[in-house]
C-alpha positions in Angstrom: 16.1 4.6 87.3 13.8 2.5 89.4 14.8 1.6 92.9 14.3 -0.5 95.5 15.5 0.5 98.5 13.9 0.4 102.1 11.5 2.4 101.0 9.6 1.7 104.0 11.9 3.0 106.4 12.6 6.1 104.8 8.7 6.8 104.4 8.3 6.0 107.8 11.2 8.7 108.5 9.2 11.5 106.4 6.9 11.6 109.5 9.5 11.8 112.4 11.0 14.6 110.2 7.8 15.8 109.7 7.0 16.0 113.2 10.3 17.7 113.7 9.7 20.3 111.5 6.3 21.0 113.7 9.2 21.4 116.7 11.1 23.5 114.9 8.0 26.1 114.7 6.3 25.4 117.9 9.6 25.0 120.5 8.1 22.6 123.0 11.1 22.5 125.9 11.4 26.6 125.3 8.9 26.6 128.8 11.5 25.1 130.5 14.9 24.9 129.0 16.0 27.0 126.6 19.4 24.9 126.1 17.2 21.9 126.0 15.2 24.0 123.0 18.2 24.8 121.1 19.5 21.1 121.2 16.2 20.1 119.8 14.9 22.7 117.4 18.2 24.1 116.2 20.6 20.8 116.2 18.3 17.6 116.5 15.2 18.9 114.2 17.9 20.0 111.5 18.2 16.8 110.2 14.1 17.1 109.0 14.7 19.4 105.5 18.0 17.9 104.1 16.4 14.5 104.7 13.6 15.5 102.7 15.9 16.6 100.3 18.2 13.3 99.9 14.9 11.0 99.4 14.1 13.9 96.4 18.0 13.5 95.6 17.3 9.6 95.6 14.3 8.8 93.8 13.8 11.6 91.8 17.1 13.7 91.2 18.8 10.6 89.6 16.8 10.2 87.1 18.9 13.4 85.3 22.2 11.3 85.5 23.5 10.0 82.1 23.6 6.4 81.8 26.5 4.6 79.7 26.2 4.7 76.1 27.7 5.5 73.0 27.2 8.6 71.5 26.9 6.4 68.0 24.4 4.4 69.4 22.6 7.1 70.8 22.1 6.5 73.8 23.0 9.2 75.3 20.9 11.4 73.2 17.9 9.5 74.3 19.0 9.6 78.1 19.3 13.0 77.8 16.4 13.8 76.6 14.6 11.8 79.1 16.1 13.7 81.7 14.6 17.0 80.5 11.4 15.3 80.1 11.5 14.4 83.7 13.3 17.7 84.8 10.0 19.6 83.1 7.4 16.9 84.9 9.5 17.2 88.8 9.3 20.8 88.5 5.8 20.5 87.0 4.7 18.5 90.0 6.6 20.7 92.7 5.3 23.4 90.9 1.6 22.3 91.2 2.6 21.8 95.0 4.2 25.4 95.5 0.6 26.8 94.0 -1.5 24.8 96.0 0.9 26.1 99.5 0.3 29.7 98.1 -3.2 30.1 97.7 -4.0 28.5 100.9 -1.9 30.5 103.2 -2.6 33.9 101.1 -5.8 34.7 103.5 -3.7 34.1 106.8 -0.6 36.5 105.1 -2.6 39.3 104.1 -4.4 39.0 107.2 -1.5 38.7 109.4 0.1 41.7 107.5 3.1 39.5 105.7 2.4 41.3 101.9 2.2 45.1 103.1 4.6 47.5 101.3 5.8 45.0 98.8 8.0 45.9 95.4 8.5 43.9 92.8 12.1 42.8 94.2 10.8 41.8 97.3 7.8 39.8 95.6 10.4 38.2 93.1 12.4 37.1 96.7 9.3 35.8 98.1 8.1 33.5 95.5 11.5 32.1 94.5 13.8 32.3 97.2 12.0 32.7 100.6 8.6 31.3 100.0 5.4 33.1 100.8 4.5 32.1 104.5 7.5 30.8 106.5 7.8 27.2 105.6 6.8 27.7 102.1 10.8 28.8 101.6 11.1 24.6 101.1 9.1 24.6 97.7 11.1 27.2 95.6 14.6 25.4 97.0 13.4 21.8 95.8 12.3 23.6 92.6 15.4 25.6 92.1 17.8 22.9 93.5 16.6 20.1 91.3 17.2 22.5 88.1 20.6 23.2 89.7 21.1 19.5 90.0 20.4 19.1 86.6 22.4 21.4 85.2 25.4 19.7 86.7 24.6 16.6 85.5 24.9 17.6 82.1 28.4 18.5 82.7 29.7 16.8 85.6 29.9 13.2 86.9 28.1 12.4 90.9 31.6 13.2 92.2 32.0 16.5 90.0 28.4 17.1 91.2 29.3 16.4 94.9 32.1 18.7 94.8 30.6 21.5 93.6 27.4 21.4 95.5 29.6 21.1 98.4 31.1 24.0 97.6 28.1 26.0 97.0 27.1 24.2 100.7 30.0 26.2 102.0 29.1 29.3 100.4 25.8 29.1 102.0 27.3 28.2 105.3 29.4 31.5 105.4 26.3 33.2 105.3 24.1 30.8 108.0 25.9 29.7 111.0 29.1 30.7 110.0 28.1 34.8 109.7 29.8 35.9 112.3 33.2 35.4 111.0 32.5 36.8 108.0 31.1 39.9 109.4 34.6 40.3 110.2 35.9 40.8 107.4 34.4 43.6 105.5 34.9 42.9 102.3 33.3 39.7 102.4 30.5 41.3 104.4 29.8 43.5 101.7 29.3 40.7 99.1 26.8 38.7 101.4 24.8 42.5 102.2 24.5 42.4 98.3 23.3 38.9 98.4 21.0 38.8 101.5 19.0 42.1 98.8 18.4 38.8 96.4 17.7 36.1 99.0 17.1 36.7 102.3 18.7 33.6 103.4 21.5 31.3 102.1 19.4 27.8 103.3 17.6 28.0 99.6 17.8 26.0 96.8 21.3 27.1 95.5 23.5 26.8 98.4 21.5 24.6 100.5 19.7 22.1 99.0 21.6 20.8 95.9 24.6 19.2 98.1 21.5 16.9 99.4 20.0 16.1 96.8 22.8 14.9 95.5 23.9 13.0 98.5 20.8 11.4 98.5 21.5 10.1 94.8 24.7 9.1 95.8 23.6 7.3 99.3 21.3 5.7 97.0 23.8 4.1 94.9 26.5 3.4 97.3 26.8 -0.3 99.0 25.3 -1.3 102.2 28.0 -2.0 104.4 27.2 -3.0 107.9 24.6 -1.0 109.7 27.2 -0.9 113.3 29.7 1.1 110.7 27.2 3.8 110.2 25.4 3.8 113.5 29.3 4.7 115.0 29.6 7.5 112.0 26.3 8.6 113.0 26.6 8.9 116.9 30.5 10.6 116.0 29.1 13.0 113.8 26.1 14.3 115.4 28.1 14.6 118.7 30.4 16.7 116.5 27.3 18.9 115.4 26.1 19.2 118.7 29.2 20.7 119.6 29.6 23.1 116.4 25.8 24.0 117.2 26.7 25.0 120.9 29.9 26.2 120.4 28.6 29.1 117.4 25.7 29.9 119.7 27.8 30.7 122.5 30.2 33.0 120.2 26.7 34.2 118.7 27.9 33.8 114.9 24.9 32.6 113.8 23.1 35.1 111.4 20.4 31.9 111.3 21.4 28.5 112.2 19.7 25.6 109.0 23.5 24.9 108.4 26.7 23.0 110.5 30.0 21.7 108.6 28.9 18.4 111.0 25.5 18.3 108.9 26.7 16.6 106.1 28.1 13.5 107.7 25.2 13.1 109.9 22.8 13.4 107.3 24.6 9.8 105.6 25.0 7.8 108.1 21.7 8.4 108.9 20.4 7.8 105.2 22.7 5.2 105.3 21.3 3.0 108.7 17.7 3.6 106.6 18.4 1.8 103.7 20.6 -0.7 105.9 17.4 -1.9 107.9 15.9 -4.9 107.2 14.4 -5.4 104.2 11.5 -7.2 105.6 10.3 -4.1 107.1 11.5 -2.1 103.9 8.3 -2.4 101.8 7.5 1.5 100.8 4.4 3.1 102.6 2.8 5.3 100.5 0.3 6.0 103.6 3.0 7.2 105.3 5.0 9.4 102.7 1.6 11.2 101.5 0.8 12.3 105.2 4.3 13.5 106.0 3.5 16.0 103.0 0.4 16.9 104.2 1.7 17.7 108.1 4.2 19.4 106.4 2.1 21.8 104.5 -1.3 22.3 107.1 0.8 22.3 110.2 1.5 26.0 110.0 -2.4 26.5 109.9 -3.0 24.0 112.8 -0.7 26.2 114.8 -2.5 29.4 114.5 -6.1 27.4 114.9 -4.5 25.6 118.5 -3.7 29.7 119.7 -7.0 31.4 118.4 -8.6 28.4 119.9 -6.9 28.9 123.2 -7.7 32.7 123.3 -11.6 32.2 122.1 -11.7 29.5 124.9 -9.2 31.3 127.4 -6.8 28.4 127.4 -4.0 30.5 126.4 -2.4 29.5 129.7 -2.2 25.9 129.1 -2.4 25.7 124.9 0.1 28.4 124.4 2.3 29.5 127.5 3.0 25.7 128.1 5.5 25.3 125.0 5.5 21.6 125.5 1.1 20.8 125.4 1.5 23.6 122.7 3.7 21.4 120.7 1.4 18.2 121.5 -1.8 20.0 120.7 -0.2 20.8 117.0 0.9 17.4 117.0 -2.1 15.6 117.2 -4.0 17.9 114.9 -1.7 18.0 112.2 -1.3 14.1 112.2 -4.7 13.8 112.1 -5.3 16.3 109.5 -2.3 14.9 107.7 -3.6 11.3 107.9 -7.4 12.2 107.1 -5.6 14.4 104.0 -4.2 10.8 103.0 -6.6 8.7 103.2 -9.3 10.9 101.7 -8.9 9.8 98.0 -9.5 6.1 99.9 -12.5 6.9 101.4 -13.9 8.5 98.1 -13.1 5.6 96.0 -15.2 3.8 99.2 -18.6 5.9 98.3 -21.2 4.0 96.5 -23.1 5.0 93.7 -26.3 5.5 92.0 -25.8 1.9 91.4 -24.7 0.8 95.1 -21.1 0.1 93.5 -18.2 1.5 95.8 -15.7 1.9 93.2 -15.4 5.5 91.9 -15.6 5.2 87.7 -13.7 7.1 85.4 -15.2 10.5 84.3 -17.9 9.7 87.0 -18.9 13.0 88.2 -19.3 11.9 91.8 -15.1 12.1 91.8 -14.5 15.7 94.3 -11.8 18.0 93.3 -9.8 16.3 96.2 -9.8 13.4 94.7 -9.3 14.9 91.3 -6.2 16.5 93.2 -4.8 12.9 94.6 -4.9 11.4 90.8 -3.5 14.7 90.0 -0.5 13.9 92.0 0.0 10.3 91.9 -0.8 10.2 88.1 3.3 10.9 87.6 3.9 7.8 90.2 1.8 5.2 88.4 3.6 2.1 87.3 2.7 -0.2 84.2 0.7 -3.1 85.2 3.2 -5.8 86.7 0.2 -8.2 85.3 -0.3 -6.2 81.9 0.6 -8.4 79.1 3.3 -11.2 80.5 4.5 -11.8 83.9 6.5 -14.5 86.0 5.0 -15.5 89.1 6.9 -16.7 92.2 5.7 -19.0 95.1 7.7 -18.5 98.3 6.2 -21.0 100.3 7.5 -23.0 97.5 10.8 -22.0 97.9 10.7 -22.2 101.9 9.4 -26.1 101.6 12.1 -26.6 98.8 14.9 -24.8 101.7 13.2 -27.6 104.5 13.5 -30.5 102.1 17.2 -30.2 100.9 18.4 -29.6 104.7 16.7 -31.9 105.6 19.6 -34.1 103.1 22.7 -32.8 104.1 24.3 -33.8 107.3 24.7 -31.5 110.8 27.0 -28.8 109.8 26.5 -28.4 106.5 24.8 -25.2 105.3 22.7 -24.4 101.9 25.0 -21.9 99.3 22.4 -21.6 96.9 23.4 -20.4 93.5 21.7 -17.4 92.6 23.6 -16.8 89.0 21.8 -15.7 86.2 19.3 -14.0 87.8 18.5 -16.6 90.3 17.6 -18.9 87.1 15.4 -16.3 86.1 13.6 -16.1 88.9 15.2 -13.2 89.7 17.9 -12.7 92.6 17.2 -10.1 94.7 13.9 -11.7 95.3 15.1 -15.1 95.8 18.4 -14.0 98.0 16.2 -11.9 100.2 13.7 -14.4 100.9 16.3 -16.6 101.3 18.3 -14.4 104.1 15.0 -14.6 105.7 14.9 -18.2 105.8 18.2 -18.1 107.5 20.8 -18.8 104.5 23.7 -16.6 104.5 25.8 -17.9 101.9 25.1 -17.8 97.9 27.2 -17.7 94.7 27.2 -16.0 91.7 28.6 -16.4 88.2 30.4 -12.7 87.8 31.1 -9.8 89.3 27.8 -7.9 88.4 26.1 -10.1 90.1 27.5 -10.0 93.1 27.3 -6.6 93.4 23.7 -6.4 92.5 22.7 -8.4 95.6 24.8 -6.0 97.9 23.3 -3.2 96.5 20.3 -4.8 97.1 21.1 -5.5 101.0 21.8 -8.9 100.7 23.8 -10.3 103.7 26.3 -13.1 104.1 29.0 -14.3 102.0 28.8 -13.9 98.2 31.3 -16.3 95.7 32.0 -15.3 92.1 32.8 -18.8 90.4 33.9 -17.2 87.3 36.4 -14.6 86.6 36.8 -11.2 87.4 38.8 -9.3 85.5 42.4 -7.9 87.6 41.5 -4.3 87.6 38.3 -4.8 89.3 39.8 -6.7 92.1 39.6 -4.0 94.2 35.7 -3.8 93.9 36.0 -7.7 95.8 36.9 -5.8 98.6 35.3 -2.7 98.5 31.4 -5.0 98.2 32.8 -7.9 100.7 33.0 -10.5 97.7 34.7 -13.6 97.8 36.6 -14.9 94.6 37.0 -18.4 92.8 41.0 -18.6 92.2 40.6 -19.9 88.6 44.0 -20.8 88.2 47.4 -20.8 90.0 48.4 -17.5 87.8 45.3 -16.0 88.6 46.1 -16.2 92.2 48.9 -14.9 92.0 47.3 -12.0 90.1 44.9 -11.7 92.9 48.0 -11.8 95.5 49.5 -9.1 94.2 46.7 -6.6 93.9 47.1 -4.9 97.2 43.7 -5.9 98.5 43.0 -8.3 101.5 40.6 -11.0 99.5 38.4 -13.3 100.6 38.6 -16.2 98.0 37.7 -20.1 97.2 40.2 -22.3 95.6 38.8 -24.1 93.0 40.0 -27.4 92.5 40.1 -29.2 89.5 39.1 -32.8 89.8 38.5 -34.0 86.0 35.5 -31.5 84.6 38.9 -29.4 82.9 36.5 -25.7 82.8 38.5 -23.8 86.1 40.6 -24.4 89.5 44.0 -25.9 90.0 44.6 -29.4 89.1 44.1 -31.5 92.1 47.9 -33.0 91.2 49.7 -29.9 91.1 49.9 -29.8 94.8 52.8 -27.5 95.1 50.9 -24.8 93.5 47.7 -25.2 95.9 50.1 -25.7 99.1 51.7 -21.9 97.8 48.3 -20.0 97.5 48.0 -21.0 100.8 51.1 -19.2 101.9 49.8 -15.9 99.4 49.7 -13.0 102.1 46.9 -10.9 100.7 44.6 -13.6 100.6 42.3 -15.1 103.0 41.4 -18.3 101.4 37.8 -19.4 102.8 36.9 -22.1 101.0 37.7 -24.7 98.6 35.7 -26.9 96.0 35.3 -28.6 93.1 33.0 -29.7 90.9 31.0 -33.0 89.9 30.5 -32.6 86.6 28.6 -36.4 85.7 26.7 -36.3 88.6 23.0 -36.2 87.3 23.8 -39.3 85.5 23.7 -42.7 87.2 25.0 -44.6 84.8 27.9 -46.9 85.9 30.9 -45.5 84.0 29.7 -41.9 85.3 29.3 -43.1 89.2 32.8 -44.5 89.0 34.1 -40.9 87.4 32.1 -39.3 89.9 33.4 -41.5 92.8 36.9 -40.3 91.7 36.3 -37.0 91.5 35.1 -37.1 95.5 38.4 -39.2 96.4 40.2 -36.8 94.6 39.2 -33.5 96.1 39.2 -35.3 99.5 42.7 -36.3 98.8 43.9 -32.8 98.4 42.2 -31.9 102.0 43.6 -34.8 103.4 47.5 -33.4 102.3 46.7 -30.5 103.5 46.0 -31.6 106.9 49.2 -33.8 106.8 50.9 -30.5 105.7 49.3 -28.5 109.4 47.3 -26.6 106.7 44.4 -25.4 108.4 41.7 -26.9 105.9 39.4 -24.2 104.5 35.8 -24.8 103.9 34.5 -27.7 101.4 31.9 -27.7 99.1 31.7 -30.3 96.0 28.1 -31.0 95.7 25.3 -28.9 93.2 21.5 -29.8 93.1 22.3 -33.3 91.3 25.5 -34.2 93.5 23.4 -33.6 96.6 19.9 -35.8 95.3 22.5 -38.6 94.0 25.4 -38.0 96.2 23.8 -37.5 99.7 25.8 -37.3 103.1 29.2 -36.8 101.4 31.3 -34.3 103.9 31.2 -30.9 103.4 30.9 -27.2 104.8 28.4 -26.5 101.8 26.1 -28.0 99.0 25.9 -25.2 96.6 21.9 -26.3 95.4 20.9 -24.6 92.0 18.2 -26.0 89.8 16.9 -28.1 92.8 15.8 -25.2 94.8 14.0 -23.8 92.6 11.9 -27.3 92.2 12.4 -28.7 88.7 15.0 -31.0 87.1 17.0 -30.3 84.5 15.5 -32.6 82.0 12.0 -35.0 82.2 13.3 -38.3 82.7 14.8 -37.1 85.8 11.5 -38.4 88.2 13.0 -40.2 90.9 11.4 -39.5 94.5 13.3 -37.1 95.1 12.5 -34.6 92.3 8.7 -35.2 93.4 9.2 -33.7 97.0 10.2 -30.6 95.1 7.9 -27.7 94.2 8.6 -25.0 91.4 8.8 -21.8 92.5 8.1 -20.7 89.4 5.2 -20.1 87.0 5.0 -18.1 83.5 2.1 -16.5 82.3 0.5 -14.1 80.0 -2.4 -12.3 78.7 -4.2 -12.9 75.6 -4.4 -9.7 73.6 -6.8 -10.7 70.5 -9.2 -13.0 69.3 -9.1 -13.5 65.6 -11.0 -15.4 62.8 -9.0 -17.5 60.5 -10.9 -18.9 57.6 -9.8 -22.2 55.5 -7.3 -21.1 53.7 -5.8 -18.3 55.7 -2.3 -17.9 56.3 -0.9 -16.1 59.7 2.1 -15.1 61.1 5.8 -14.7 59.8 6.6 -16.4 56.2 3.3 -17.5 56.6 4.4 -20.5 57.9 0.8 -21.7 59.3 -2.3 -22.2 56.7 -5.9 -22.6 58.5 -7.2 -26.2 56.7 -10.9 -24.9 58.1 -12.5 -21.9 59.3 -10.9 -21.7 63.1 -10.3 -19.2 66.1 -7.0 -18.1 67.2 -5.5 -16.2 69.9 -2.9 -13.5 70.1 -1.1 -14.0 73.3 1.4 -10.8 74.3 5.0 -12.9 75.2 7.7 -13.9 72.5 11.1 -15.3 71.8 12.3 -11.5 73.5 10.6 -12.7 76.9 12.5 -15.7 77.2 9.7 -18.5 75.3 12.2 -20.3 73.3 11.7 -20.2 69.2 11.5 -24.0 68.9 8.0 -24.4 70.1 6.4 -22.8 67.0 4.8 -24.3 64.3 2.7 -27.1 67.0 6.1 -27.9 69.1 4.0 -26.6 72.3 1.0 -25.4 73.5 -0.1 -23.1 76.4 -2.9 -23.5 79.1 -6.2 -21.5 79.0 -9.1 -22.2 80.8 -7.8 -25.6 82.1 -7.4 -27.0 78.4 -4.3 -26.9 75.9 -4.0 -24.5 73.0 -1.3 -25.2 70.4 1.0 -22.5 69.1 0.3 -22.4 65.4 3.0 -20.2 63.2 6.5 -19.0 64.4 6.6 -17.4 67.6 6.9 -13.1 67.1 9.4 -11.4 69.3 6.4 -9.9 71.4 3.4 -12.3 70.2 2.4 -16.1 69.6 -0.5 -17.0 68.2 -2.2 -20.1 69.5 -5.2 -22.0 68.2 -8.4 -21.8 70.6 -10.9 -22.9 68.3 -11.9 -26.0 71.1 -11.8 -23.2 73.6 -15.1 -20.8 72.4 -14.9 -18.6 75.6 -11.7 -17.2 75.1 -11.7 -13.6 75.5 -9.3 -10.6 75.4 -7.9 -10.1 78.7 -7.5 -13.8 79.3 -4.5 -15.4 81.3 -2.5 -18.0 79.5 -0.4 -20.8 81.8 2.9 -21.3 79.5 4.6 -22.9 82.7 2.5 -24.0 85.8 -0.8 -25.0 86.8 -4.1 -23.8 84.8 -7.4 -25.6 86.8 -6.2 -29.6 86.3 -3.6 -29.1 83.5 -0.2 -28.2 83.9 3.2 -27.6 81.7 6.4 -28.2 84.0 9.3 -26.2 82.9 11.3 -29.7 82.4 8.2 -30.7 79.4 8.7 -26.8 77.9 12.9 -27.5 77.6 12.5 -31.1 76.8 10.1 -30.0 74.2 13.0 -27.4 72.8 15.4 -29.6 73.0 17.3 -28.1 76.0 17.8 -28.3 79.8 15.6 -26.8 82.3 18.6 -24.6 83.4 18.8 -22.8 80.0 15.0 -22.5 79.5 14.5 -20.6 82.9 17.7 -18.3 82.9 16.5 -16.8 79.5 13.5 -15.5 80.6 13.6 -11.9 80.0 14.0 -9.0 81.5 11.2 -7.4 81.0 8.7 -10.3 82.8 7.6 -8.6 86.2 8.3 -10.8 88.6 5.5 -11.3 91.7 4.8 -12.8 94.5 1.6 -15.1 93.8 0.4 -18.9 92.9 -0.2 -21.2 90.4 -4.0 -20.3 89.9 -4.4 -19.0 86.5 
């Protein structure tokens, strides 16, 4: 499961919680207040493991859950045996970690005297439960909590999951903070005595950290509401932890004090706001997240090198006795360690060689063991190339002149609702709503209810319509993700009246296109949604459904679908009807149909820059820019000799000895069937190269035999701009014998899409 979240902001949080951590072992107010202490090393700087847990929970935890499938189809045999693929590589990695954490703090245990008198039931505590310096114990819980994790997800659901972790929280919790009341009651007392022989603390990776991992699977897959809703849970619920923190310590309950009952919601609201932030400062920083590991692990070090430093250089007075410097010293050394530690594997890649190169080869043997260590642990986080065989590429100052130029055509008022359906017309949705949001549109619609819900997961702000139908029993997901809803029909809002649910929705009115909306006669039946109770009615439209053509007898139909729709505002006026919000114009009913009245202009194709078809070249088309360009790589160069047949049913047959290429994109990527045989051609090197032999699900072959410097590794233009050439996405579709809008919304799935430009 690939997400992506803020990661930014949650990276950047690893080194506040990182820092905490530091605080935790270092006390910096314990000089002058030891309230002030408590309230930041015992209630504030609890917040630094579980959040370290959660982001585990979220990114890497998830990956165990089952996804839907039929057990005929076998699905869910191959998801589950992915998730024990990955189980075996986390605890690999962790693993790897733990070992590295042990052999480096063995010298300062033996020498400080932590290993003396040891059995084998005390060494078996050490390395799985308690870890072997004092903030080692964080290793062995991730490792056993993800297994626990796992196990639950092969028999429970998230909620199952949540439940029991939560209980197993509880149980944990009876022996933290909570110790003191079960001290009085023998009986219970007994049972922990037996447990504290196996564990010597109940914040491990049974009791403690498998209720966060999971909430950080489940924060990750919840909707972004509002970040004031969690920022009020959040100051609520840590007020409510200060007090349970304060309130134990002054009944002195607490046999330690890693675990409050007021943890839990503190720890989601907080996850919560961090995913919430905008996702313009979202973008994940691996500098970041790679250094918070690193202060994590050297700080304990750092802390006995700042006091043997202060006693060789009699400082003890000022580096030690003065808790807060003490805690600033350790600060600045482990952030700098931890940063060096970081950006080490840069600096190597940096060195020249024998050659006066400065990039590191593979197998050369000037690579260090550190930076054999760094691929070592980023090997498991390497991605496929986004540019690796076929790609889409997307031009956002494109989009943001496209934004400029169609405001720049509606009157004062009016607002942009760009549709975003079908993946944004394969541009893709997230990418285009968020860049979108930045440009100040907060309005879009979507075909279904999928969609919607994809671009609130994704953070997406502003109102969302669904022009098609949602089926009754989802209804109450409209409310739950803040979605509005086309009323289809008068039945259907009806349906939506009575599902108990206060619903944002847009009447659709029918003017004449006869596909949804209520019939812009039937009056008494768009008067009574009006009066529906559970609705809140924001909107109302139709749709032009002649408007890209300018012939006369479509004009006039056109023209009588505007006086129509305006006809039903106007009754509603006349009625006292407060009249909702109008929109009746698309991409074509705004370039043809400029300055009509309306609330919206709900642009599709036209945003994105490219007609539907390639007669349609008036003026305004040209002020447009695509957004969008489709490339791919060229995999093999191949000799054909007179007489050779190639591809499929061998449908091509060389008439002389010619070169061909083998590009890596097919009919399964989107590239529509009907250019084979010569129907199209692609770009390389600035010059065309026709597609000889039916197009391959994965491959086309093309002929390159005018092109003699073709080599593997090439980039092919199929749509967009190669040197002074260039296929429009309107010639591709008018080639297959379609629309623009088809061609773009099949592109696949499994195109990358990326930021970049029309330079091949």
């Amino acid at each position: 499961m690939h997400t992506r979240d803020n990661c930014g902001w949650l990276d950047r949080f690893r080194l506040i919680a990182a820092f905490l951590v530091i605080a935790i072992h270092t006390s910096p107010l314990a000089s002058f207040s030891p309230e002030g202490d408590f309230f930041l090393t015992r209630v504030l700087a609890r917040i630094a493991v579980p959040f370290f847990f959660m982001v585990t929970g979220q990114f890497v935890a998830a990956h165990f859950l089952e996804k839907e499938g039929s057990p005929e189809s076998g699905t869910q045999i191959n998801n589950s045996l992915f998730a024990q693929s990955y189980l075996l590589h986390c605890l690999r990695k962790t693993g790897i970690l733990y070992i590295i954490s042990i052999v480096l703090y063995l010298p300062i245990g033996i020498y400080a005297g932590h290993y003396q008198g040891l059995t084998v039931l005390s060494l078996l505590r050490m390395v799985l439960f308690d870890g072997t310096f004092y903030h080692l114990w964080y290793f062995p819980a991730c490792l056993l909590g993800i297994l626990v994790v796992y196990l639950m997800s092969r028999f429970l659901k998230l909620k199952g999951m949540l439940a029991f972790s939560a209980i197993l929280y509880v149980i944990g919790l009876s022996g933290d903070s909570y110790y003191g009341l079960i001290r009085k009651a023998p009986a219970l007392e007994t049972i922990y005595e037996l447990l504290f022989q196996i564990c010597s603390y109940t914040r491990n990776g049974l009791f403690f950290a498998p209720l966060f991992l999971t909430l950080g699977i489940w924060c990750g897959r919840a909707s972004r509401r509002g970040i004031t809703v969690h920022l009020a849970a959040l100051g609520f619920s840590f007020l409510a932890m200060t007090g349970e923190a304060f309130t134990l310590r002054r009944f002195s309950w607490q046999r330690h004090d890693s675990m409050y009952l007021a943890l839990i919601p503190v720890m989601v609201s907080l996850y919560r706001i961090l995913l919430c932030l905008p996702e313009s400062s979202g973008k994940p920083q691996k500098l970041f997240r790679t250094a918070a590991l690193w202060i994590y692990m050297l700080h304990p070090a750092l802390i006995i090198m700042v006091r043997g430093g202060a006693k060789v250089f009699h400082l003890t007075f000022l580096l030690v006795d003065n808790s807060l410097i003490h805690y600033l010293a350790v600060f600045l050394l482990s952030a700098a360690a931890g940063f060096c530690a970081a950006l080490l594997p840069r600096l190597l890649r940096a060195l020249p060689d024998r050659t006066g190169s400065f990039a590191l080869k593979p197998g050369s043997r000037k690579v260090s063991v550190c930076a054999r260590f760094h691929n070592l642990l980023s090997r498991c986080r390497q991605k496929p190339s986004s540019q690796g065989r076929a790609w889409i590429e997307l031009d956002e100052n494109a989009l943001a002149r496209n934004v400029e130029y169609l405001r720049s055509l509606i009157p004062d008022g009016c607002r942009l609702m760009p549709a975003v359906k079908a993946n944004a017309y394969g541009h893709g949705a997230v990418w285009i709503a968020s860049k979108l949001n930045r440009l100040g549109i907060d309005a879009f619609c979507v075909a279904c209810l999928s969609e919607g819900i994809a671009l609130r997961k994704a953070g997406i702000k502003g109102e969302i319509l669904i022009l098609g139908y949602t089926a009754p029993e989802d209804f109450p997901l409209l409310a739950y993700y803040r979605l509005a809803q086309t009323v289809i029909d008068y039945e259907y809002a009806q349906m939506l009246g009575e599902a108990g649910h206060m619903l944002h929705v847009h009447i659709g009115i029918d003017t004449g296109m006869h596909r949804l909306g209520i019939r812009c006669e039937n009056m008494e039946e768009i008067l009574s949604v009006f009066e529906m109770e559970h609705l809140i009615i924001d909107g109302m439209f139709t749709h032009l459904c002649a408007c890209e053509s300018l012939l006369p007898e479509h004009r006039a139909f056109t023209e009588s679908q505007i006086q129509a729709f305006y006809r039903v505002a106007e009754i509603l006026e006349e009625q006292g009807i407060p009249c909702p919000r109008l929109h009746l114009q698309s991409s074509y009913g705004l370039l043809n149909y400029p300055g009509l009245d309306a609330d919206y202009v709900r642009a599709g194709i036209a945003l994105y820059g490219v007609p539907s078809t390639p007669g349609d070249s008036s003026l305004l088309w040209e002020k447009l820019t695509p957004v969008l360009s489709l490339k791919a790589r060229v995999t093999s160069v191949r000799i054909l000799y007179a007489g050779d047949s190639a591809g499929y049913g061998l449908a091509f047959t060389a008439e002389r000895d010619m070169k061909i290429a083998v590009l890596s994109i097919g009919y399964a990527d989107g590239l529509p069937r009907e250019l084979s045989c010569g129907r199209g051609y692609v770009l390389l090197h600035g010059c065309r190269a026709p597609i000889i032999g039916r197009i391959c699900m994965d491959q086309t072959l093309v002929d390159i035999s005018s092109i003699p410097d073709t080599c593997p590794g090439d980039i092919t233009v199929l749509i967009g701009v190669s040197e002074k050439e260039e296929i429009t996405a309107a010639q591709l579709a008018g080639w297959c014998g379609t629309i623009t809008n088809e061609l773009l919304s099949r592109l696949g799935e499994r195109l990358e899409r990326m930021e970049g430009n029309f330079a091949s």
